[in-house]
C-alpha positions in Angstrom: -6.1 -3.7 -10.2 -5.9 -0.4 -8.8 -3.0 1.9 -8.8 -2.9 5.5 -6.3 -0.8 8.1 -5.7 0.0 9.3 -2.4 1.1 12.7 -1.4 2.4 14.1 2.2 2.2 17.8 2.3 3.4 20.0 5.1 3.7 24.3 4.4 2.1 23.5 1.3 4.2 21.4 -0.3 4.8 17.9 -1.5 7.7 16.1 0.8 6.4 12.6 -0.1 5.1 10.9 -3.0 5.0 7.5 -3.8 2.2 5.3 -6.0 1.2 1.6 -4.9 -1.1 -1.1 -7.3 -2.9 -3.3 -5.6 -4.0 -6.3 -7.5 -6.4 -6.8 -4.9 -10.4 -7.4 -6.7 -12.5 -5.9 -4.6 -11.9 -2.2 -4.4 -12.2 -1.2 -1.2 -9.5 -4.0 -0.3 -7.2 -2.3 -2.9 -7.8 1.0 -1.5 -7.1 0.1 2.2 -3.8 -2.1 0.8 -2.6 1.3 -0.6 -3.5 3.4 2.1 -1.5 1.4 4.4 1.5 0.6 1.9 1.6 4.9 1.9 1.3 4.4 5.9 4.4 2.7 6.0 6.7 4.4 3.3 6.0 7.7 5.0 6.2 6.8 8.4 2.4 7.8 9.2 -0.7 5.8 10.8 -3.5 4.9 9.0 -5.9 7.4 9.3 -9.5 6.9 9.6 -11.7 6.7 6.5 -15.2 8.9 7.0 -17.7 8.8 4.3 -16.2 12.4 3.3 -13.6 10.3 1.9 -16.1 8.2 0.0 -17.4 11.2 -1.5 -14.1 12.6 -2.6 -12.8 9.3 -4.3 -16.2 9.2 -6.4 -16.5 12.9 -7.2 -12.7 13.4 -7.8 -10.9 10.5 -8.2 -8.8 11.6 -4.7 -9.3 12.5 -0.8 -7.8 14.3 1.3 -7.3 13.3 5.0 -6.2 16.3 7.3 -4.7 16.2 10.6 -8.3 16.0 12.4 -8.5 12.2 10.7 -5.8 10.9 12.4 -6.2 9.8 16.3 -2.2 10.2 16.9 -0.6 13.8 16.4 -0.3 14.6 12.8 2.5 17.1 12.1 1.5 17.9 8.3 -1.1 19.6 6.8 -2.4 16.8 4.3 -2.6 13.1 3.0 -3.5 13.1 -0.2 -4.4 9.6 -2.5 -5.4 10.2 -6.1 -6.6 7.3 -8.7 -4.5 7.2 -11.4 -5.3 4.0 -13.2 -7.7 1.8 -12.1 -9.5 -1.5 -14.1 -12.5 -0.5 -14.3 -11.5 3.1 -15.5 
């Protein structure tokens, strides 16, 4: 089980937040499951997942994807996902 938060920010400033659990076991599954529940609820594409990302979600518990990881136009400044609860936590 994993459980994120997602955050759209534009002028610095939240104007989206939702969380998703995924009961999905593996965690990478979970994670993608989320990213595109987040995808859908704000009305974004998926973006692409670099190993900066990887980093991020082991360092900090979160990453950040800026306008750069998506291939379509991206009219905010971040996406933000953040672990906060996870079963192996």
């Amino acid at each position: 089980m994993l459980t994120l938060w997602g955050k759209l920010y534009q002028n610095g400033r939240t104007i989206c937040a939702d969380t998703f659990t995924s009961q999905k076991p593996e965690i990478s599954d979970a994670i993608l499951e989320c990213i595109e529940h987040f995808a859908k609820e704000f009305d974004i594409e998926v973006p692409m997942w670099h190993t900066n990302h990887t980093k991020q979600l082991g360092l900090f518990r979160k990453a950040t994807f800026k306008p750069d990881d998506f291939v379509d136009r991206f009219p905010y400044d971040k996406f933000e996902i953040q672990i906060i609860d996870s079963a192996d936590s």
